[in-house]
C-alpha positions as CSV (number, residue, x, y, z in Angstrom):
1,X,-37.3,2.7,-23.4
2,X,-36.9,5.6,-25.9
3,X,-38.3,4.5,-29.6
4,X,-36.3,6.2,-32.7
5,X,-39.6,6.0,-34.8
6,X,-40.3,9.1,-32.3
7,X,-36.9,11.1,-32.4
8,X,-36.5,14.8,-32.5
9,X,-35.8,15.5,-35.7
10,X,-33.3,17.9,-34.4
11,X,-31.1,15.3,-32.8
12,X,-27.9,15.3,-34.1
13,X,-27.0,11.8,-36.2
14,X,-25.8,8.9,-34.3
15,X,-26.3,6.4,-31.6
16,X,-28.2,8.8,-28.9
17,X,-31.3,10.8,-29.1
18,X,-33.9,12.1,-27.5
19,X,-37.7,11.4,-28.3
20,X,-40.9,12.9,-28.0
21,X,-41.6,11.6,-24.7
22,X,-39.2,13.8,-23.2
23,X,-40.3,15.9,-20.4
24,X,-38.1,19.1,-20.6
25,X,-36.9,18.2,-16.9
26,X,-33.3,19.1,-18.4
27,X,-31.3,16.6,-16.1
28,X,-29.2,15.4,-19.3
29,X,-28.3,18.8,-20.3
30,X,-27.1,19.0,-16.3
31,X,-25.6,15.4,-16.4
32,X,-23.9,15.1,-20.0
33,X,-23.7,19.3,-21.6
34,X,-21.2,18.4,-23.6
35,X,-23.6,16.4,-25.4
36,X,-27.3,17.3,-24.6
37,X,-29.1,20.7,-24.9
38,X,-32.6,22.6,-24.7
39,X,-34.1,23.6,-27.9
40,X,-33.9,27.3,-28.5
41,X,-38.0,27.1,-28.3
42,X,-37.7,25.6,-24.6
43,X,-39.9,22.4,-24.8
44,X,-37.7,19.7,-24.9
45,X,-34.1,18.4,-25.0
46,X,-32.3,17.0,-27.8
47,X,-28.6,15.4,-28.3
48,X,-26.7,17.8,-30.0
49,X,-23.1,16.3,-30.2
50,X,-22.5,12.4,-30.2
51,X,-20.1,11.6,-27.1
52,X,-16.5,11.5,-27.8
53,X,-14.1,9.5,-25.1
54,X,-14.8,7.8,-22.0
55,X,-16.1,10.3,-19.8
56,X,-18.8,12.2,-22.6
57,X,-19.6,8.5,-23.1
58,X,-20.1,7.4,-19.5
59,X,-22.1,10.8,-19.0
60,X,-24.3,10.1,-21.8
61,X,-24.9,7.0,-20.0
62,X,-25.6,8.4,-16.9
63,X,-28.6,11.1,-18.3
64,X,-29.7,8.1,-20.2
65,X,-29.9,6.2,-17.2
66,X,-31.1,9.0,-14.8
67,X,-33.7,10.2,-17.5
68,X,-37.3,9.6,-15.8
69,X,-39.2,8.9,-18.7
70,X,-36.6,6.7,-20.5
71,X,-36.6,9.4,-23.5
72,X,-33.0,9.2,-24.5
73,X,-32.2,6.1,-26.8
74,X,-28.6,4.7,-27.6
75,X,-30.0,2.9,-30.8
76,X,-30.2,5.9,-33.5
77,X,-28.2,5.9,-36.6
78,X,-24.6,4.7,-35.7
């Protein structure tokens, strides 16, 4: 399970992020772009844009799901 005491700084506000577990394996960028993206310096993801609607919402749950390393939360600053 992903732990907010270790978010990316660079996360945008709000209930997902990524932490510092995160692998750089870039499936939630491929699952849910709207809403997740590579760092410009390549080594890991980060959510950039909270979900807005059902489908950005059901994608985010999908890469949260799907992420191997459980390093996207849903708990961050609501």
């Amino acid at each position: 399970m992903a732990d907010k005491t270790i978010k990316y700084p660079d996360n945008v506000s709000g209930k997902y992020y990524v932490d510092q577990t995160c692998i750089f394996c870039n499936l939630c960028e491929s699952l849910a772009p709207d809403n997740f993206r590579a760092v410009d310096d390549g080594t890991h993801d980060i959510c950039h844009k909270q979900p807005e609607g059902a489908e950005e919402l059901a994608a985010c749950e999908e890469a949260m799901a799907g992420c191997p390393v459980n390093a996207i939360g849903d708990d961050g600053d609501i």
